[in-house]
SEKOL-872910 format. One record per residue: residue number from 1; x, y, z of N, C-alpha, C in turn. Coordinates in nm, 3 decimals, decimal comma. Layout:
BEGIN
PT  pos      n_X      n_Y      n_Z     ca_X     ca_Y     ca_Z      c_X      c_Y      c_Z
PT  NUM        X        Y        Z        X        Y        Z        X        Y        Z
...
! end
This chain:
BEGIN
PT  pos      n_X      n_Y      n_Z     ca_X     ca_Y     ca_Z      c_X      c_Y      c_Z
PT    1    0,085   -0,117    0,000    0,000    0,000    0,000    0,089    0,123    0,000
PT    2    0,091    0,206   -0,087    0,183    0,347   -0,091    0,095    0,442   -0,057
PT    3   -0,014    0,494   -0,045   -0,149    0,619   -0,017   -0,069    0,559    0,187
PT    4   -0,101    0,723    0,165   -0,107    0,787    0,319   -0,186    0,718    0,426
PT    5   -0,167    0,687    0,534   -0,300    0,665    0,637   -0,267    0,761    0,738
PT    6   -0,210    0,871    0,683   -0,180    0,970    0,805   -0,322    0,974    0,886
PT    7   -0,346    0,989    1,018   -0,462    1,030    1,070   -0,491    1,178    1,113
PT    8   -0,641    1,201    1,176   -0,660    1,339    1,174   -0,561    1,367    1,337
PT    9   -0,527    1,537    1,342   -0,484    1,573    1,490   -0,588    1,514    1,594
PT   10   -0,516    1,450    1,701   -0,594    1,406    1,846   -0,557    1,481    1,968
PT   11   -0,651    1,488    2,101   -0,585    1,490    2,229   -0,547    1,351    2,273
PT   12   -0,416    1,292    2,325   -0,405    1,205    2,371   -0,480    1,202    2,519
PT   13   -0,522    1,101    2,575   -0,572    1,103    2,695   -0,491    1,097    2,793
PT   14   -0,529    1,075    2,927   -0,387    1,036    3,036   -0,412    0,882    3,006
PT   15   -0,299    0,834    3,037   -0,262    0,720    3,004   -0,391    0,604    3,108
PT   16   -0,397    0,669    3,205   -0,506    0,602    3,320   -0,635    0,606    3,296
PT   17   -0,640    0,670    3,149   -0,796    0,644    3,106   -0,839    0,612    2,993
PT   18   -0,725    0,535    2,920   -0,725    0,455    2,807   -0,820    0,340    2,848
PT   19   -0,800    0,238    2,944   -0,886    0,142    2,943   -1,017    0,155    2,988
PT   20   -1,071    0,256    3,027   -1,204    0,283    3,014   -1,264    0,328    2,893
PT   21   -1,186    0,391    2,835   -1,241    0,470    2,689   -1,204    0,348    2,556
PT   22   -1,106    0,275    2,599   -1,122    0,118    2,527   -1,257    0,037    2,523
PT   23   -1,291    0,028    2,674   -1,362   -0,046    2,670   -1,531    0,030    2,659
PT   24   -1,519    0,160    2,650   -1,683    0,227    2,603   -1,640    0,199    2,408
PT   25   -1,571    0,225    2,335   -1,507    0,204    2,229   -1,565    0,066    2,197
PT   26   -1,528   -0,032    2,269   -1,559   -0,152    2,252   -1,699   -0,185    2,263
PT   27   -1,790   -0,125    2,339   -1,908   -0,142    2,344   -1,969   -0,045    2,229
PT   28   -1,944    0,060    2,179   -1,991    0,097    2,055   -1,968   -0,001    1,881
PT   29   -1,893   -0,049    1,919   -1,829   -0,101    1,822   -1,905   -0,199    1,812
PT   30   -1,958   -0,265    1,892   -2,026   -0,392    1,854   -2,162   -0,399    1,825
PT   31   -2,204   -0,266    1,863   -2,330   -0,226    1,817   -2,353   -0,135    1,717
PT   32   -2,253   -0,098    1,630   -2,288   -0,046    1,522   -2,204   -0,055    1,419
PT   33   -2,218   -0,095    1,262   -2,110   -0,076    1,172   -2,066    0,085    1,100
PT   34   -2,129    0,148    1,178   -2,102    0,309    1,106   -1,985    0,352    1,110
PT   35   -1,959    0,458    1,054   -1,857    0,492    1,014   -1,757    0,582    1,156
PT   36   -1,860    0,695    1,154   -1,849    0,760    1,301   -1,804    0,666    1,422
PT   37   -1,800    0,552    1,377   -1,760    0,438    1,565   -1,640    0,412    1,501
PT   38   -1,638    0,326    1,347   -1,533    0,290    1,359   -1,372    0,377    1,293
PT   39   -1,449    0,491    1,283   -1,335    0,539    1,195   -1,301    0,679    1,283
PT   40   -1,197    0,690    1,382   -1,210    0,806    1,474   -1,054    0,876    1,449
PT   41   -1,095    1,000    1,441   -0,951    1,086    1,383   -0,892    1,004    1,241
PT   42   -0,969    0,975    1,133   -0,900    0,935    1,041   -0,815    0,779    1,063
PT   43   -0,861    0,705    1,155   -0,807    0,564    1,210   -0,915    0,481    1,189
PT   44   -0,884    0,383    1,130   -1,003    0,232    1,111   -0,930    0,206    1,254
PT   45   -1,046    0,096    1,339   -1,011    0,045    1,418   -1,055   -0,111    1,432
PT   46   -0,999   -0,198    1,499   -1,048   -0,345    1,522   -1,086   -0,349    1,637
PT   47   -1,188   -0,447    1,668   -1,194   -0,519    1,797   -1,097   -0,677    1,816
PT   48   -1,008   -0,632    1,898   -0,904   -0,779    1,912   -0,952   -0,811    2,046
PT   49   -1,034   -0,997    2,026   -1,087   -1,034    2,124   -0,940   -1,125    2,159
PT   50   -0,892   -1,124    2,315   -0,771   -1,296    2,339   -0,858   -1,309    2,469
PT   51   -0,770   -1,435    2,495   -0,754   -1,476    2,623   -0,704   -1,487    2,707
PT   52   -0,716   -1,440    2,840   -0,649   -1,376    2,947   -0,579   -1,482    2,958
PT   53   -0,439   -1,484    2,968   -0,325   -1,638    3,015   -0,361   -1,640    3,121
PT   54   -0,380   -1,613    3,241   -0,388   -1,598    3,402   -0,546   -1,655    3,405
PT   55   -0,617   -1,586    3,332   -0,766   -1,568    3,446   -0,870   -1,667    3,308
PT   56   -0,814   -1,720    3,186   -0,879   -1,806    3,110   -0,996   -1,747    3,085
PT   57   -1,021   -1,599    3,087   -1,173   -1,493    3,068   -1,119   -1,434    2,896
PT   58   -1,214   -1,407    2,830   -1,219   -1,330    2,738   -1,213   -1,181    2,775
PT   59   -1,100   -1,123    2,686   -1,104   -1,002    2,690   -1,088   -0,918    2,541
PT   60   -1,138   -0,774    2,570   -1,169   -0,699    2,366   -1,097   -0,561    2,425
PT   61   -1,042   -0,523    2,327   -0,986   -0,426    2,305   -0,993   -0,347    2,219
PT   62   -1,051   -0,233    2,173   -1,047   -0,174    2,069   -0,888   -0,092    2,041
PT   63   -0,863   -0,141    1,944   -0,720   -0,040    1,861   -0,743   -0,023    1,726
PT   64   -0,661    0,097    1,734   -0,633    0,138    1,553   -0,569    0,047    1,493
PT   65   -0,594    0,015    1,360   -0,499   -0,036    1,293   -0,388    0,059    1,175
PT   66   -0,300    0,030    1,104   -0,232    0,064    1,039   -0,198   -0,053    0,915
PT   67   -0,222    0,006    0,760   -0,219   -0,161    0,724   -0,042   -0,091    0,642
PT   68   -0,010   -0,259    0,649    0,127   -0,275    0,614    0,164   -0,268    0,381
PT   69    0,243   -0,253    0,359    0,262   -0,246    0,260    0,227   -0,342    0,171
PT   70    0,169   -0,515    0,216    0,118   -0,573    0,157   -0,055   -0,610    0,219
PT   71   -0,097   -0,484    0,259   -0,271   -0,453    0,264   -0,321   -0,490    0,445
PT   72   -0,201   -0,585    0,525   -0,275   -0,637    0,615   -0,242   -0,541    0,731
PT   73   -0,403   -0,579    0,838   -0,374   -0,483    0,944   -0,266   -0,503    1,044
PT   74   -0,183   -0,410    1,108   -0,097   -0,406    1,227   -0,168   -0,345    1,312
PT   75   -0,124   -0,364    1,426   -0,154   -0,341    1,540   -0,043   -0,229    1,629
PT   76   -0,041   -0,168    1,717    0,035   -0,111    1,778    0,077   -0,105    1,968
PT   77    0,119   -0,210    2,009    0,092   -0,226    2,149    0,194   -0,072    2,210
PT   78    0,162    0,018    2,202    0,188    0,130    2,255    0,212    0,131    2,405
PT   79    0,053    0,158    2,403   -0,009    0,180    2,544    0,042    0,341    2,569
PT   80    0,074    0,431    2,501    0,088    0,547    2,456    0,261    0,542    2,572
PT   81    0,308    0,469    2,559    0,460    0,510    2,548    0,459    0,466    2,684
PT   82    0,404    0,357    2,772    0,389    0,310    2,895    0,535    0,228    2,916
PT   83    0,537    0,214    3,035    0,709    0,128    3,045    0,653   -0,038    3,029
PT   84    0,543   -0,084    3,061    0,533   -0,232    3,086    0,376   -0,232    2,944
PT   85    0,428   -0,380    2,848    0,345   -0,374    2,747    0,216   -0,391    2,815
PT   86    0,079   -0,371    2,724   -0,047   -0,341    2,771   -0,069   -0,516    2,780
PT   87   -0,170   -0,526    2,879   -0,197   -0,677    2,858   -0,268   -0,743    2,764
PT   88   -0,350   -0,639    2,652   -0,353   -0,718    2,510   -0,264   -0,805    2,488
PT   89   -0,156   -0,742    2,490   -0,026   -0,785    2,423   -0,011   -0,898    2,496
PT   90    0,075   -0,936    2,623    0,064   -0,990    2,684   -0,009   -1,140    2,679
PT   91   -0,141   -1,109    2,640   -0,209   -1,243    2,600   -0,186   -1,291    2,480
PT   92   -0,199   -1,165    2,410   -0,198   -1,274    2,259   -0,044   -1,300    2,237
PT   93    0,070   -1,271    2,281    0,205   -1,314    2,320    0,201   -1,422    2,377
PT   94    0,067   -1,507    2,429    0,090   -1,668    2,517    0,002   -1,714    2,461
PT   95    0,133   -1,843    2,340    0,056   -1,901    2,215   -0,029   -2,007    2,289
PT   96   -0,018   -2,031    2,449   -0,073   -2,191    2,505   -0,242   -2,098    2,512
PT   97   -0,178   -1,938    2,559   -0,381   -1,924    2,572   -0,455   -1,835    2,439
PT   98   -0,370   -1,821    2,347   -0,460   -1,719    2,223   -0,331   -1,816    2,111
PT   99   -0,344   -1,945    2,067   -0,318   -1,956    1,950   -0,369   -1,914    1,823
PT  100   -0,485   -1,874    1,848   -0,531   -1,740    1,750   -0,605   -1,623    1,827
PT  101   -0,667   -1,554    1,761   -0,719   -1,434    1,820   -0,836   -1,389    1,727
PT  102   -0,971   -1,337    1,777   -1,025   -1,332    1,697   -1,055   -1,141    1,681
PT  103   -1,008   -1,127    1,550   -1,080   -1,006    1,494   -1,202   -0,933    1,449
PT  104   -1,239   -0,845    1,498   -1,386   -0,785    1,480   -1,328   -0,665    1,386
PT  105   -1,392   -0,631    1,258   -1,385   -0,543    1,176   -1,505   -0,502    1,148
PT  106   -1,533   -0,370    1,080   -1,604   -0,274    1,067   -1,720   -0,366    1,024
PT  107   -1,697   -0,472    0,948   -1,796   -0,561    0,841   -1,773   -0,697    0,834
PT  108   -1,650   -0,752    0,951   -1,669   -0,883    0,936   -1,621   -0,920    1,091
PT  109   -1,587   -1,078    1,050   -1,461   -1,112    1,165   -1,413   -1,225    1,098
PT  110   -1,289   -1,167    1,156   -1,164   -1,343    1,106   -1,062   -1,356    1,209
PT  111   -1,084   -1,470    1,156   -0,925   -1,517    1,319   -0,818   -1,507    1,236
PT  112   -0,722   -1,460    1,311   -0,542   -1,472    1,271   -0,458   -1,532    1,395
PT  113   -0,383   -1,593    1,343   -0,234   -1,591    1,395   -0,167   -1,492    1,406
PT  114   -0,145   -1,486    1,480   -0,027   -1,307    1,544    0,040   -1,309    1,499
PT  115    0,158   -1,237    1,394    0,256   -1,215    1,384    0,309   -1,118    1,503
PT  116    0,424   -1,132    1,572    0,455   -1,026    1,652    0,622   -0,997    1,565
PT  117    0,623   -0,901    1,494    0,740   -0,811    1,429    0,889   -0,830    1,509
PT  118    0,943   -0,881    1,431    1,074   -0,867    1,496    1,185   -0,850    1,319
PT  119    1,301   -0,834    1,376    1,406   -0,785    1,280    1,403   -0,662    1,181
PT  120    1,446   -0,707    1,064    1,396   -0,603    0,945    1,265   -0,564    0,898
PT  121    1,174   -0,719    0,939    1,007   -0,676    0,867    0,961   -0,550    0,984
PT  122    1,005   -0,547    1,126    0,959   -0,462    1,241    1,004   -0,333    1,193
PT  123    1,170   -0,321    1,161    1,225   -0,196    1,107    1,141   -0,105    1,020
PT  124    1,118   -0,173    0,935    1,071   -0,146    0,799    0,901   -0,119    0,818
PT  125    0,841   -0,195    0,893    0,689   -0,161    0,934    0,671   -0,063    1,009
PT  126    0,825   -0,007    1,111    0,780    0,054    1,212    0,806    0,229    1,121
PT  127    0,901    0,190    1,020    0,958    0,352    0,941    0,804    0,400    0,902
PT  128    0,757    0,263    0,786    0,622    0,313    0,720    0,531    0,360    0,808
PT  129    0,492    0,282    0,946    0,395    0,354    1,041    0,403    0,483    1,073
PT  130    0,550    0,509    1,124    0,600    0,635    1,192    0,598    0,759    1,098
PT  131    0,598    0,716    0,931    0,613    0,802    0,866    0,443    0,883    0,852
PT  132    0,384    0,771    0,882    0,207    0,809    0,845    0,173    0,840    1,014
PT  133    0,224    0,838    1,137    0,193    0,885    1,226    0,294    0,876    1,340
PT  134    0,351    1,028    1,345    0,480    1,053    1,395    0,475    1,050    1,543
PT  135    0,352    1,027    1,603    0,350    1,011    1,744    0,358    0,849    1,816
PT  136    0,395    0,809    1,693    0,466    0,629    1,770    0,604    0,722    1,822
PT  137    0,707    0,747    1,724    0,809    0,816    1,743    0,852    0,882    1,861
PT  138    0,750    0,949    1,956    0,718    1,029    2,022    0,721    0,919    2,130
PT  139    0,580    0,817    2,144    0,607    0,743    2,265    0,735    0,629    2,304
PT  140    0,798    0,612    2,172    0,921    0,525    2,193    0,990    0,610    2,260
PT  141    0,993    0,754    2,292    1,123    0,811    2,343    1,083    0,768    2,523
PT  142    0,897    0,740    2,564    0,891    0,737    2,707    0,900    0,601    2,750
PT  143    0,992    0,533    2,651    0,918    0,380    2,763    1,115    0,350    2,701
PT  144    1,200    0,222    2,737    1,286    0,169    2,707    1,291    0,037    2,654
PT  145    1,142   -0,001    2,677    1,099   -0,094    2,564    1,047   -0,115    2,428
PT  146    1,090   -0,183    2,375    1,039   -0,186    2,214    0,914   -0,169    2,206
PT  147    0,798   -0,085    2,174    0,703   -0,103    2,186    0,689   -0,191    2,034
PT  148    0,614   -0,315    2,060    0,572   -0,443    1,985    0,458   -0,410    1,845
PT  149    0,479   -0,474    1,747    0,371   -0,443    1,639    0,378   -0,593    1,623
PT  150    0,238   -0,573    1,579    0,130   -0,721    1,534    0,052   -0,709    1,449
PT  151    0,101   -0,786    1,340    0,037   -0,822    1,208   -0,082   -0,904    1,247
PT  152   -0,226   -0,863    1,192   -0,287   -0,940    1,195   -0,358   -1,032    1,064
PT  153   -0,282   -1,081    1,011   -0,320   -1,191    0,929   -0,466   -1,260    0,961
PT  154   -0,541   -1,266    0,851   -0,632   -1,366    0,805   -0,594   -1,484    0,781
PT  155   -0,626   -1,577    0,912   -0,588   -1,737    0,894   -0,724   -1,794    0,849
PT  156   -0,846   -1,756    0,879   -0,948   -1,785    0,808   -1,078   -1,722    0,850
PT  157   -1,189   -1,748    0,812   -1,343   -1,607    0,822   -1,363   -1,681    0,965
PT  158   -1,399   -1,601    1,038   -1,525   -1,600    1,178   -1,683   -1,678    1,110
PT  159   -1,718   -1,789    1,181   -1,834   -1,786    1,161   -1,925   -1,783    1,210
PT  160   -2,044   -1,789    1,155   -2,176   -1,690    1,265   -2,211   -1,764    1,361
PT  161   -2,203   -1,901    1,390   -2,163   -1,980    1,539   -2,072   -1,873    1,628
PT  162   -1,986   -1,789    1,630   -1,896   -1,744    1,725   -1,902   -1,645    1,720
PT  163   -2,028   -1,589    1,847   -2,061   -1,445    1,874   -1,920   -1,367    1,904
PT  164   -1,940   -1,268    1,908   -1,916   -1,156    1,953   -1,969   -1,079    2,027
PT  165   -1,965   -0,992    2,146   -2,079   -0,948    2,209   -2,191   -0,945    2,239
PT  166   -2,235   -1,086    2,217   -2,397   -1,151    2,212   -2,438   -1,147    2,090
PT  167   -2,356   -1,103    1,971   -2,403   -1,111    1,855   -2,340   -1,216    1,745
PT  168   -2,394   -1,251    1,645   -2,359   -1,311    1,535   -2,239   -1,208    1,467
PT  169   -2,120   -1,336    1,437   -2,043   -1,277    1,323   -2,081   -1,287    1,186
PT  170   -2,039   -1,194    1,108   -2,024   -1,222    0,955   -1,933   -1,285    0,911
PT  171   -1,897   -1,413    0,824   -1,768   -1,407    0,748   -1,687   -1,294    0,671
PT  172   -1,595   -1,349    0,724   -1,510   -1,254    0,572   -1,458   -1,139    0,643
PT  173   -1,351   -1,071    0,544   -1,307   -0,967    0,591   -1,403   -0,842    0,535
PT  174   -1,375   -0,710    0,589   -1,457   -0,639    0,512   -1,421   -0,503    0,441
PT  175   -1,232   -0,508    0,411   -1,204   -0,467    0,299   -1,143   -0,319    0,349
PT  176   -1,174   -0,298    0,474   -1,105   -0,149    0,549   -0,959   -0,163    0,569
! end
């Protein structure tokens, strides 16, 4: 993909109120495919459902995605420049409890296998991201950890057996 995904200017929040505004995010999201929920400051976003390694509970997260030069979405475990990764990450990092993960998109759902970025493909994903939104750049300077990117690959469609928020999935991806 060469076109821009620069996004629109944001206020970042305090960092202590990301997971509440995740999880109201997450409850809009599942109740509507509009545009206004899922598309905020110029960002498509996913719902990434894993499973807690510790507590064996389902948990959703809403994040932006960023898609990579061959169309698929990444992920960004930020946590806006926090020192310890967010526990998204965390789970879908423990292949014994999220050997896949399931994705909620604007118009579908599909499970993937995580890629978690390492070497040159990370280098090279992290230039293109940073170049379309210079405030990754920004939180790498507050934390001393790598903050982690995750490809999320289509290993195959969600099917309408496997709700989502009390609801039926669609197959398929849906092209955002």
């Amino acid at each position: 993909m060469s076109h821009s995904q620069a996004n629109e200017a944001f206020r970042e929040p305090p960092r202590d109120k990301i997971p509440d505004i995740s999880r109201a995010h997450v409850a809009a999201l599942e109740v509507s495919d509009e545009d206004d929920v899922w598309i905020l400051k110029g960002m498509h976003h996913v719902v990434l459902r894993t499973i807690g390694r510790r507590s064996g509970k389902e948990h959703k997260v809403a994040l932006p995605f960023w898609r990579d030069p061959t169309g698929h979405r990444v992920v960004v475990a930020s946590f806006a420049g926090a020192p310890r990764d967010p526990a998204w990450f965390l789970n879908l990092s423990d292949p014994a409890s999220n050997p896949e993960v399931l994705v909620r998109t604007q118009r579908g759902s599909y499970w993937s296998e995580p890629q978690i970025l390492g070497g040159e493909d990370y280098a090279a994903t992290w230039a293109g991201l940073v170049a379309d939104r210079p405030y990754y750049d920004d939180y790498r300077t507050r934390t001393e950890r790598t903050i982690p990117l995750v490809r999320l690959v289509e290993s195959r469609p969600a099917t309408t057996s496997a709700p989502i928020g009390g609801q039926a999935i669609s197959a398929g991806q849906d092209g955002s």
